[in-house]
N, C-alpha and C positions, 0 to 999 in steps of 0.2 A: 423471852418475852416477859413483859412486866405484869402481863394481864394472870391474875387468879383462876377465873372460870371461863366456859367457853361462854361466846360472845353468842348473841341470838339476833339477829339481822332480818329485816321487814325486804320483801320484793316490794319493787317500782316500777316503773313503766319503764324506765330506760338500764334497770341492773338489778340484776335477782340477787337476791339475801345469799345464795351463793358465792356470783362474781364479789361482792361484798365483805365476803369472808374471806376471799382471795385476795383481793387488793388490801386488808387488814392484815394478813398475813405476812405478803410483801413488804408493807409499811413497817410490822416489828422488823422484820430482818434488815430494811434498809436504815433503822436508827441505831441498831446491834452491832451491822456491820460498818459503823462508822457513816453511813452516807457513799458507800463504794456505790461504783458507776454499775456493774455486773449484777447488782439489789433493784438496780432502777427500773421498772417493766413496763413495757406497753401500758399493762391495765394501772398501773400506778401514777404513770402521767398521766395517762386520760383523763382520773377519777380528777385529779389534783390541776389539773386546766379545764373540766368540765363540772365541777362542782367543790372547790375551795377556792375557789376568786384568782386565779394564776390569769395568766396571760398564755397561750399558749406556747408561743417564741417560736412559731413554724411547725416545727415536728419534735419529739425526743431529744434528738439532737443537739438542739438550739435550745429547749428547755434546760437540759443538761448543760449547756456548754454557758449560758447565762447563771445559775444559778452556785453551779458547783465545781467550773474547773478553776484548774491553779490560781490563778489568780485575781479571783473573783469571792475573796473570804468578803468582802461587804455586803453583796448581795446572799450568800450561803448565810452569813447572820439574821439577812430583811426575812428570808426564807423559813429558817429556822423561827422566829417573833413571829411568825405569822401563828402559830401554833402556842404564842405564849398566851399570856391573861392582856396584851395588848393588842393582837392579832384577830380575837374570835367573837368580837364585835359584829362583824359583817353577818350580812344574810346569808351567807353560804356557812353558817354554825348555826342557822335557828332552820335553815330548810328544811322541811320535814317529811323530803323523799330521802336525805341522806342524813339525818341528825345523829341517826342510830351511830353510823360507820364514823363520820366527823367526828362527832363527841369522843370517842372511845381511843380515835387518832391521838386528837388532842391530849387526851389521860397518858397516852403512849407516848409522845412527845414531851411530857414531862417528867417521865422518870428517865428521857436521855438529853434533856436540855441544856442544862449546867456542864456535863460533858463535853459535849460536843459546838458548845459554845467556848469553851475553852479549850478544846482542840483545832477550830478556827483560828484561833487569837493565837496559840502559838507558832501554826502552819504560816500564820500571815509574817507573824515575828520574825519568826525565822525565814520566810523570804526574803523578808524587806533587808534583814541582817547580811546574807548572802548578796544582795544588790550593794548594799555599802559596801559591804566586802571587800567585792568588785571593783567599785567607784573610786576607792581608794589604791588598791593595788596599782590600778589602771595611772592612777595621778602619783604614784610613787613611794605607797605609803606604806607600813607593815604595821598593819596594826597591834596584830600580833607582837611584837617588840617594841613597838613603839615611836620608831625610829625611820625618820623622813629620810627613805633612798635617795635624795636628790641632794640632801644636804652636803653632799662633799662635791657636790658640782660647780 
């Protein structure tokens, strides 16, 4: 974790300074561990569709499956920016039953920003590289050598 000293969290009506510390917790380890699906928690979706402006996308599932699978690096980047210096606009960063936890996110999100905005960009690369791949072997091609299979036909 990127944070220096323990964090000191305010109870609310609807999450104790505890659960707060929990879903902070979760939050380092899910930017640590790359954004793995196994990091991703109940209390970590909840906080993040009930109080940082998400949408909720049905259940975990569908938040998950919207944001971060395979092939979905565009939205994994909206995701990520949400948490940049153009992202924290909204009212759900001045709210001041969660300002505490959000703000602190936010500081958390940018010591793994750069990172993992560039480990999108090459995850996406390299699909899209494997798709031409594809696309060409399929129409005859080796890319790899250079040389059109089909040209002695």
């Amino acid at each position: 974790m990127a944070k220096s000293k323990p964090q000191i969290f305010a109870d609310t009506e609807f999450m104790s300074a505890a659960d707060k510390a929990k879903v902070f917790r979760q939050w380092c380890n899910f930017l640590e561990k790359n954004l793995d699906r196994r990091c991703f928690s109940k209390a970590l979706y909840l906080h993040l569709s009930l109080h940082c402006d998400f949408i909720a996308h049905t259940n975990l599932d569908g938040f998950w499956d919207y944001y971060f699978s395979e092939d979905r690096e565009v939205t994994t980047l909206q995701f990520l920016d949400h948490f940049g210096v153009g992202g924290i606009t909204g009212f759900w960063f001045r709210d001041e039953r969660y300002i505490d936890l959000n703000q602190v996110m936010v500081a958390e999100m940018a010591c793994h920003l750069l990172r993992l905005q560039r480990d999108v960009r090459e995850r996406y690369q390299s699909r899209r590289t494997r798709q031409l791949e594809l696309l060409a072997y399929e129409l005859g091609y080796d890319l790899h050598k250079g040389e059109d299979k089909n040209a002695a036909l």
